[in-house]
N, C-alpha and C positions, 0 to 999 in steps of 0.2 A: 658404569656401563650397565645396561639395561639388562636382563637374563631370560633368555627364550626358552620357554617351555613348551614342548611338543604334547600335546594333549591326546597322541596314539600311546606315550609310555606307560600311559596313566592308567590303573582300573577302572571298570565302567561304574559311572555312579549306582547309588539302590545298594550299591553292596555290603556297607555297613549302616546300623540300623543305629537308631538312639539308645542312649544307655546299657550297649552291648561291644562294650571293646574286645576285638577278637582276639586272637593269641599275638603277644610280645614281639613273635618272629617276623610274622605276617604286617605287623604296622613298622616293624624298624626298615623292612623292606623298601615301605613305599619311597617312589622317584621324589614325591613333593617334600617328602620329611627330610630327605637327606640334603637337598637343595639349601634348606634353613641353615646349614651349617656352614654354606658358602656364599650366603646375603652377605650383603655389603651394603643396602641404602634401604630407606624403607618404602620404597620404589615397589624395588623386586622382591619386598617383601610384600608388601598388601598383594602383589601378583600370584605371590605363592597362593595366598593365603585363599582369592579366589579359586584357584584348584584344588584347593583342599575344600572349599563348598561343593566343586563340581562332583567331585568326587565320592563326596557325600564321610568325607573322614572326619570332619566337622565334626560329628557326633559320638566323637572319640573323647575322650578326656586325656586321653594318652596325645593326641596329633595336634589338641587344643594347646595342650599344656607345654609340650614344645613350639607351639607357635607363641603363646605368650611371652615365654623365656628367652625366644630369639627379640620381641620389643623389649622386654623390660628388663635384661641384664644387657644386651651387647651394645657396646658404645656407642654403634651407628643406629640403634632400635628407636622405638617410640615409645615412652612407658604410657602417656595418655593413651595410646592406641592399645598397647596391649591390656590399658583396664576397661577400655570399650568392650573389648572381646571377653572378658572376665565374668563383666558385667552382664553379659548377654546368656552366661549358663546358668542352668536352676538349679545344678546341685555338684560345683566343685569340689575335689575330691582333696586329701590333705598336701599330695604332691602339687599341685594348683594353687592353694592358698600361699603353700612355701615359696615357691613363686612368684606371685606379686605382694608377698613382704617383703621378700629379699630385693626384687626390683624400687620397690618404694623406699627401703633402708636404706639405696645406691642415688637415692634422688638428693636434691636440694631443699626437698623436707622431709626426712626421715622419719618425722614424726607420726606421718600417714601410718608408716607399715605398724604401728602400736596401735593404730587405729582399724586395719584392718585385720590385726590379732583379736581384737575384741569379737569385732563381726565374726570372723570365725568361730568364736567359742559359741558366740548367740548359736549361728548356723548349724552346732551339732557338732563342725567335724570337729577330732578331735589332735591338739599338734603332738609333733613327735619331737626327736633330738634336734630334725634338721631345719626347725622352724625355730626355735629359742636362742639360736647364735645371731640371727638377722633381726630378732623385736629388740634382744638387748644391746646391740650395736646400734639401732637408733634411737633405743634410751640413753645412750652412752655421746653420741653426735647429738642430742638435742639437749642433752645435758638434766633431761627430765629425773632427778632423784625418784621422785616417788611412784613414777610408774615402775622404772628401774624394781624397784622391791616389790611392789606386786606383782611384778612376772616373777622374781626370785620365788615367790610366795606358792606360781603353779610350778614351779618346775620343782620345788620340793613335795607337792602332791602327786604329783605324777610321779617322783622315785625316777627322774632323769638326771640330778645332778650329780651322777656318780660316772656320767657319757662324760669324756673327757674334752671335747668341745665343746659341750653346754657349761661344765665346769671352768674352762680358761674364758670363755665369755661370760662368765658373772664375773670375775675378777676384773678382766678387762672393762665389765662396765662401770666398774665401782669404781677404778683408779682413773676412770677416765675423769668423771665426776667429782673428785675429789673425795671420794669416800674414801680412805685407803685403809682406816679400820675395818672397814667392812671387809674391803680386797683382803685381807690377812685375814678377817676368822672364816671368811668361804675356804682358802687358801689352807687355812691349819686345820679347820675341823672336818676334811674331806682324806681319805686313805690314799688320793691321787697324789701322786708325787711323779707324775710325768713333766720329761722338757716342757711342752705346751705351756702347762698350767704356772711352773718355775719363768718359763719367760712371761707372761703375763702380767704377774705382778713384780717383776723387775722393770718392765716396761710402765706402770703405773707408777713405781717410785722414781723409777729414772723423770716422767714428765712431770712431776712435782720434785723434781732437784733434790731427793733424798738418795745421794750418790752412795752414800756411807753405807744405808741397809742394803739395799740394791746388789752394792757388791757384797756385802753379807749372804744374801740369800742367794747369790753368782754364785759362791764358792763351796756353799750347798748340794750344788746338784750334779747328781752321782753320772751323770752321762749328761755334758755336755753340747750342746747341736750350734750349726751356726748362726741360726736364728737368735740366742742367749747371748753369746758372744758379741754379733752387731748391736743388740739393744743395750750393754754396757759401752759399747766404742761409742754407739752416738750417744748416748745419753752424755758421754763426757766431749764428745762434742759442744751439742748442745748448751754445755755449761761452761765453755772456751776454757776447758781442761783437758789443752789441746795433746801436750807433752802427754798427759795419762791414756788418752785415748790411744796415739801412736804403741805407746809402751802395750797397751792391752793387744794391738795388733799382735805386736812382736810375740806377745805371748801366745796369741793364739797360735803363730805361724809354728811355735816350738813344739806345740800341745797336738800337731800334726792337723788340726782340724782349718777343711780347706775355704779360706776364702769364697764367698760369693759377688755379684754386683753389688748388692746393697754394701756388704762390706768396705767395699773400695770407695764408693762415691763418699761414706762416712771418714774416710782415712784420708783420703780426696781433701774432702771438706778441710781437714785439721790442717793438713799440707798450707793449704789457700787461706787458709785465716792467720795460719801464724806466720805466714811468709818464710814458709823453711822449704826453699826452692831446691836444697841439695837431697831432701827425704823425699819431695815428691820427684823429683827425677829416678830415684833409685822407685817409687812405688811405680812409677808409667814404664819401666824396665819390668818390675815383676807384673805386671798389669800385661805386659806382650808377650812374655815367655810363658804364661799361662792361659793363654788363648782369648782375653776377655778385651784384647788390644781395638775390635771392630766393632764391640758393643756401643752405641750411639750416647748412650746414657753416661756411659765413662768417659768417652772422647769428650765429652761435653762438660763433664767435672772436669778434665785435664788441659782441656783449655780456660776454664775457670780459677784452676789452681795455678798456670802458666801465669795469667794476665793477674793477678794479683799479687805474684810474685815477682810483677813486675819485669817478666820475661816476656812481651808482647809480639816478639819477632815471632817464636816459638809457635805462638797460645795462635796468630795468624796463620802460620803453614798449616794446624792443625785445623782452623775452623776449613782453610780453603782446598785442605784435601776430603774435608769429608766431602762421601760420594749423594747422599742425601741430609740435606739442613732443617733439622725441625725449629720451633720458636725458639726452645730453650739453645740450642745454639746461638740463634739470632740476637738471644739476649746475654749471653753472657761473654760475648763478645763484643756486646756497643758496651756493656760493665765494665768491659776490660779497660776499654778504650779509657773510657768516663773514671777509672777508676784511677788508669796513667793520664791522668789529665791530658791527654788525646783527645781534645772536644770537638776539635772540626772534625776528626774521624769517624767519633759516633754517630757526628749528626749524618756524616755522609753513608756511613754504612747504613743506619735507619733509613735514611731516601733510596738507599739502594734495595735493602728489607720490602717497603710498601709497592716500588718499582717492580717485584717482584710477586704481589698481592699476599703478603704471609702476612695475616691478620696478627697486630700488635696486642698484646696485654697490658695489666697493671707494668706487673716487673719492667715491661720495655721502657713504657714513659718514664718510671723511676729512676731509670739510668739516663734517660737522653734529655727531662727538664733541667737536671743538675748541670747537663753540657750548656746548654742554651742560658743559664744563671753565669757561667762563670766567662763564657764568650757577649754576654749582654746583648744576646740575639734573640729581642725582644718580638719580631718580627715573628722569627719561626717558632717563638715559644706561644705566640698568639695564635698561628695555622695548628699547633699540636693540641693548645685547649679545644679550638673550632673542631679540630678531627675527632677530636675524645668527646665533644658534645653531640656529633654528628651519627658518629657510631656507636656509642654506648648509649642509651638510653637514659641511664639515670644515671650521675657518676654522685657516691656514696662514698667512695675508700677513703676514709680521713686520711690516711699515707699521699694518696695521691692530688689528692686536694691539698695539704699542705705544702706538697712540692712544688703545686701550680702557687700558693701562697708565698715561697719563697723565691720561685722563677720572675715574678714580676717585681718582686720588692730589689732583688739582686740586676734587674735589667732596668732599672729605673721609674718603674712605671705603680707607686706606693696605691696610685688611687685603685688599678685592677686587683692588687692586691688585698684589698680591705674587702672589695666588691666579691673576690671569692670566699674570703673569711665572714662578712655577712649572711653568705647565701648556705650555708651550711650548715645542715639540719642536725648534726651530732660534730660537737667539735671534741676534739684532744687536745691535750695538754700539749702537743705538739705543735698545732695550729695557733692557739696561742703565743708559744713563744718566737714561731715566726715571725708570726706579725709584733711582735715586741720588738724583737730584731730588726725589721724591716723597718720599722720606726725608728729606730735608733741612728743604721745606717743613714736614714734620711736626715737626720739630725731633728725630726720632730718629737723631741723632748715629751715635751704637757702632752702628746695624745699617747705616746708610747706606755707614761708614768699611769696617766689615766684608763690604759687597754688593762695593763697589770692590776690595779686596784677592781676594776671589773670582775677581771676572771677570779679574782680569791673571792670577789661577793660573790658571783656564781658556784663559789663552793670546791672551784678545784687548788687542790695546794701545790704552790708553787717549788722549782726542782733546781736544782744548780743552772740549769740550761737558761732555765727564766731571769733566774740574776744574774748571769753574764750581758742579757740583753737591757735589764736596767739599771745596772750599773754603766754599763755604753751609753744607755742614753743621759745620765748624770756626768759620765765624761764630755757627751761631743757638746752638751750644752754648759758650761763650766758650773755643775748646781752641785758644789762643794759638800754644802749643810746636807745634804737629802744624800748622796754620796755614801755618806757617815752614817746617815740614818738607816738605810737601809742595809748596808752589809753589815751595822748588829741586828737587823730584824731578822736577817736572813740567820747570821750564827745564834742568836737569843732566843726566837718564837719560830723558828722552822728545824733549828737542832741542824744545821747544814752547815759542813765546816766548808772554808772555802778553801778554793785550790788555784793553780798557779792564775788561771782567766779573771779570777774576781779582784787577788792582789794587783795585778797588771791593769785592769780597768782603775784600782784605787788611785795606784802611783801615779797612773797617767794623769790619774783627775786632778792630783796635788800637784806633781810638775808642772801641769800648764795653769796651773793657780800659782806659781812659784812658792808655795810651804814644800820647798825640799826637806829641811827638817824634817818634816811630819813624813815625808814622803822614805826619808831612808831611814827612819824609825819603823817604819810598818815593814819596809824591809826586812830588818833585824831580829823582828818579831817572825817573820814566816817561816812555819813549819818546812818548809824546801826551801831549794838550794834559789833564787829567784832565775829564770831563764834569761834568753836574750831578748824576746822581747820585751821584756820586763826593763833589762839595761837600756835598751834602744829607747825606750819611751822615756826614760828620762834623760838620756843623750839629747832627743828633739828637742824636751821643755830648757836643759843647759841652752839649745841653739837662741830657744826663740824668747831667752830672757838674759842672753850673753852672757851666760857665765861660766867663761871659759877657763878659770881654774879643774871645776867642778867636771864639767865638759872632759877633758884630759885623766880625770879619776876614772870619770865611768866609764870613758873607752876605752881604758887600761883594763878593765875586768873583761870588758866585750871584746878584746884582742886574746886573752887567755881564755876565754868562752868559746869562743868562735871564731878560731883564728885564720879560717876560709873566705870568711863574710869580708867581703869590700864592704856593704855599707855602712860600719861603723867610722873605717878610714875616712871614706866620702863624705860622711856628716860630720867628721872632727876637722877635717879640711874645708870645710864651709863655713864652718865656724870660727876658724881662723882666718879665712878672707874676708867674713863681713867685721871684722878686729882688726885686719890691716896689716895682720902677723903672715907676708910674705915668704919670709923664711921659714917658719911653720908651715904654711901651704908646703913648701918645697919638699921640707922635709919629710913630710906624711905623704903625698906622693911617691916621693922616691923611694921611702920604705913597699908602697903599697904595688908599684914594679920588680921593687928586689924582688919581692914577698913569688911573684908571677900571680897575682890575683887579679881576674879581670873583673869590670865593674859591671855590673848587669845592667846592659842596654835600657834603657825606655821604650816602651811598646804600646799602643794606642791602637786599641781596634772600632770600628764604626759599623755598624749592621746597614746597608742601603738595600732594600729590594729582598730580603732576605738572603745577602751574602754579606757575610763578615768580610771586610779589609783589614789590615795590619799593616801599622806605619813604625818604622825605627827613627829615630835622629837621623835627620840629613837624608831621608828613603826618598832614591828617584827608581827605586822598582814600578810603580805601580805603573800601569798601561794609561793612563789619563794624566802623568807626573806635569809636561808640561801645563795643563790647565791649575793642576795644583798649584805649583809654583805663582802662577801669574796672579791666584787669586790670593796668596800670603803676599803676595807685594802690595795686593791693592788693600790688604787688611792693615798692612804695616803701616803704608799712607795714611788710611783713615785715622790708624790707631796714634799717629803723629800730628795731624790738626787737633784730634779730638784731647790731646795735652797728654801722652801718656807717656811717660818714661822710664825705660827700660832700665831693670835694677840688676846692670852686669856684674854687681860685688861676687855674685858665686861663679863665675864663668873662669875658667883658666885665666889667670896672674898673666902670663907673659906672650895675650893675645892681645893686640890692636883694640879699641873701642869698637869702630866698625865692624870688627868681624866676632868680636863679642856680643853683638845686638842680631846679625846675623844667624849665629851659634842658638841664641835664642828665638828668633822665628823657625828655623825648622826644627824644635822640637817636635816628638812624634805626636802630641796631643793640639800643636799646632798645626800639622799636616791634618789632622781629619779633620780637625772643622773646617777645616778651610775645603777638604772633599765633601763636606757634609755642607757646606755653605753653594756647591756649583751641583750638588744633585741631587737638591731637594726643592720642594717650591717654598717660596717666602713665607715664612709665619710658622714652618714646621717648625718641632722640638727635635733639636740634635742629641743624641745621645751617643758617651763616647764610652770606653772604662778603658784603664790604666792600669800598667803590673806596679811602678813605684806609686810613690808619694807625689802628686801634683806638685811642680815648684812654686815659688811664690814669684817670682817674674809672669808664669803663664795663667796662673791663679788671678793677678788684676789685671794682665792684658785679658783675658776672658772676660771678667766681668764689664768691662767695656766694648769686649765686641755685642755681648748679648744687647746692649742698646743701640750701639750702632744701627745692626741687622737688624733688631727687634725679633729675636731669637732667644729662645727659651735654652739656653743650653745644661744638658743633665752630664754628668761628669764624675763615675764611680772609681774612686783611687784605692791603692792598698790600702786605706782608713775608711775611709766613709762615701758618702755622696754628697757633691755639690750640686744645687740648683742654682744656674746664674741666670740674673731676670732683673731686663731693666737698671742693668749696670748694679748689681747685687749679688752677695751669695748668700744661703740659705744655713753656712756657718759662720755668719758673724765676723769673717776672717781670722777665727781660731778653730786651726786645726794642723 
């Protein structure tokens, strides 16, 4: 809102002259100065600021200097503006200079304000205490070492570092830096033994993870404040020493010394990360009864700490009573969502978010590309890069570029993926291993193997993350030899012990190579207990090399493992109907009824227009169901001239043929293509993803519908992606 200045309030100009500031009382007086305090844009500030020409107050150093200070500290200001105005005096006074150092310390190059420390010194004036906490705070943000020492250099000429501010800002700037020998002989060779200076370099060992001194030099200090206190809780934050941090609470709470914000959101934090839902209930209790319950910043961490712990009922009434919602709310409830695998929620609460114009950040997209990868809602993962190129100018975040690298590789779409990994001018170790992954998932073997062999030429060394992605792609392509070869490259020349994802890739690779041997020798051999997917993947290769002794072993362990999991029942009763073992089918059934275990439905979702559908077995939900239906009959016909026939061996024992064949057209992954086939135009690529394992009845009726149609169909199951094309898959039909 615009701010009217009546220009009767005002004194008549002439009446302050240049380089004669009149007494203290008489300028704090004036109507324009006092206005500065309640700017809001820099609107009504360049307004002021011409009344302050009129005025002729201009020629104050005093009226200048607070016009400065209101651009170049306050978050609605202009710092380029207020160095226009800087820049226009001929002889700034040292309150002036401090001023737009500290403005330029607060900028996005901090660098400046060292730069115009220098000027200063040319210019005569000379600085004081309250200029040497703002040069070396952006020696300290610019990570500059050795200017850093050369101001340490003046402030021991000038006999200032004994000012207990200037003193905890050298420390602070050295541990920012990594100096931390330094931080300790500023810190020991000085008679100050204030809180200040003690938290300082606690806070410097805390962010170099030297937890151990840190709390040594904590237990130091003869008067404790809560500023020393938060900087141990979060430093064990920080270092997901989550239990120690709470414990520190506790202790402070003993020690009578009272909590602040920052405290909480750190204690918050540990709550949220360790998923100890019953401590942060009791902390959002002390958090009310001591008044901090309306603080925005807390409700914000305690819906954080809610939806993480998985209480999202909660973490919702919270977001939707707050009376005003900043971003950070915004975000850390599409996280929540994203986090409970809530994915249509996040996406809709984001639509609802921009619906609303509350400008997205990094963090938003971070939460909401993950939704859009695991719904295969390539569609709207395409409109959010469009958004993010629209409005951002230059997007740079290798976090968020990688996300967009793995939103496309997980939505099918490997080629947009490569195209962002190309275009990226600084890559991480991170972007690389997506796209390894992404390869992998795709079953493209040789470029995956050949991404990896790249990135170590380009010098980066590869991390456990990277060999789970090339050992994947040694599994979905059966490359045995190379297999072997690389997970002793990874334990031999990378010193990288493996852990449960890299044996699990092993076994898988040997099972579907049928060397069981070898495969439950490496078992025997592993450091842990092996998990269940570990069992399970060799349950499959028993399936799909009939060996149903073996078969009956391994789900003998997977029933003592996981004795909730239908799927192992379901895969040992498959395997005894494509055996012909009757009576076994029966059996393991009626065990898997006693048991009350149900089987986790089939679910198939399809992105049309940028909305996600969801099909189950047998779904006549949908609003379009009869067009559906009509068009799996006329798929079933074609897919009946075209020779194909239906492999009912897995389909319940004591059902008819006909309604066995049946049972299998409306599978849920059969129902979307078949909506994917009636609402899209001919030639498109359908794209489907699946929560199980693609069966192998709808595995070759697929690959025959893609030539039928002449349809590209892409097809992301709990394993991998299939590309069928031209009556082919793109896994060899092992998978």
């Amino acid at each position: 809102m615009t701010m009217l200045i009546s220009s009767s309030t005002l004194i008549s100009p002439l009446h302050f002259l240049p380089n004669s500031d009149p007494p203290y009382n008489l300028l704090q007086s004036q109507p324009s100065l006092s206005l500065l305090s309640k700017c809001k844009n820099i609107q009504t500030l360049k307004q002021i600021h011409s009344q302050i020409i009129k005025t002729g107050l201009h020629n104050t150093q005093f009226a200048l200097s607070k016009l400065i200070e209101s651009c170049a500290v306050n978050p609605s200001g202009d710092l380029s503006y207020a160095l226009s105005i800087f820049e226009s005096m001929d002889e700034p006074n040292t309150l002036v200079w401090n001023t737009v150092i500290r403005g330029k310390s607060l900028s996005s190059a901090p660098m400046g304000a060292f730069d115009l420390y220098i000027r200063m010194l040319v210019s005569g004036a000379e600085p004081n205490s309250y200029t040497f906490p703002f040069v070396l705070k952006s020696c300290a943000k610019s990570g500059n070492t050795q200017e850093g020492k050369q101001v340490h250099g003046h402030v021991l000429k000038l006999g200032l570092d004994s000012d207990v501010f200037v003193h905890s800002s050298l420390i602070n700037m050295y541990a920012q830096i990594g100096e931390l020998y330094c931080a300790r002989q500023v810190f020991d060779k000085s008679p100050l033994r204030d809180p200040v200076s003690y938290t300082a370099l606690i806070t410097g060992y805390v962010c170099r993870g030297c937890l151990e001194d840190a709390h040594k030099l904590f237990d130091e200090i003869p008067v404790k404040d809560v500023v020393s206190w938060n900087a141990m809780i979060a430093g064990y934050v920080q270092s997901g020493r989550f239990d120690e941090a709470i414990a520190f609470f506790q202790e402070m709470l003993r020690a009578e010394v009272t909590p602040n914000e920052s405290t909480m959101l750190s204690v918050l934090s540990a709550c949220a990360q360790s998923g100890n839902l019953e401590l942060g209930r009791w902390v959002r209790s002390w958090v009310e009864e001591n008044g901090l319950g309306t603080k925005l910043r807390v409700v914000n961490a305690l819906i954080d700490m809610y939806a993480k712990c998985d209480d999202l009922e909660t973490a919702w009434t919270l977001f939707e009573g707050l009376p005003q919602k900043n971003l950070i709310s915004w975000n850390v409830m599409i996280g929540g969502y994203t986090h409970g695998s809530l994915y249509k929620e996040a996406l809709c609460l984001f639509r609802e978010m921009l619906e609303l114009e509350v400008v997205p950040n990094d963090v938003t997209f971070l939460s909401v590309l993950p939704a859009c990868a695991h719904l295969g809602a390539l569609d709207y993962g395409k409109w959010i890069h469009a958004y993010i190129n629209r409005n951002f100018s230059h997007l740079t975040n290798p976090a968020l570029l990688t996300s967009l690298i793995n939103m496309y590789a997980k939505c099918g779409d490997i080629e947009a993926a490569k195209q962002v990994f190309d275009r990226m001018e600084t890559r991480s170790l991170a972007s690389w291993n997506a796209l390894i992954s992404g390869l992998s998932m795709h079953g493209d073997a040789n470029h995956a193997l050949d991404l990896f062999l790249r990135m170590v030429h380009e010098g980066f060394r590869p991390d456990d993350i990277t060999f789970v992605g090339v050992l994947s792609a040694c599994t979905q392509a059966g490359l045995v030899d190379l297999g072997r070869k690389y997970i002793n490259a990874m334990i031999e020349d990378y010193k990288i012990s493996p852990k449960v994802p890299h044996y699990g890739c092993m076994i898988d690779l040997l099972g579907r190579a049928g060397l069981f041997d070898e495969a439950e020798a490496l078992m025997d051999t592993m450091p842990m207990e092996p998990d269940g997917a570990i069992w399970g993947s060799l349950l499959a290769a028993c399936k799909l090399h009939k060996k149903v002794e073996m078969a009956e072993k391994v789900a003998n362990h997977l029933f003592e493992l996981e004795p909730n999991n239908p799927g192992p029942y379901v895969l040992l009763s498959n395997i005894y109907a494509i055996a012909g073992r009757w009576d076994d089918v029966a059996r393991v059934r009626t065990r898997l009824n006693d048991l009350g275990i149900k089987k986790v439905p089939g679910c198939t979702s399809i992105e049309i227009d940028s909305i996600v559908h969801e099909f189950l077995v047998g779904d006549k939900l949908h609003p379009q169901s009869n067009a559906i239906y009509e068009m799996v009959d006329e798929v079933d016909r074609l897919l009946a001239l075209n020779g194909h026939v239906p492999d009912t061996s897995e389909v319940l024992y004591d059902m008819d043929e006909d309604w066995k064949e049946g049972a299998l057209s409306h599978h849920s992954e059969r129902l979307a293509i078949a909506y994917g086939l009636i609402s899209t135009k001919p030639g498109t690529t359908i794209r489907i993803v699946k929560n199980l394992r693609v069966c192998g009845n709808c595995h070759s009726a697929t690959k025959l519908i893609s030539k039928i149609f002449n349809r590209e169909i892409i097809a992301r199951d709990r394993n991998r992606f299939h590309h069928f094309k031209d009556g082919q898959c793109s896994c060899m039909d092992q998978w």
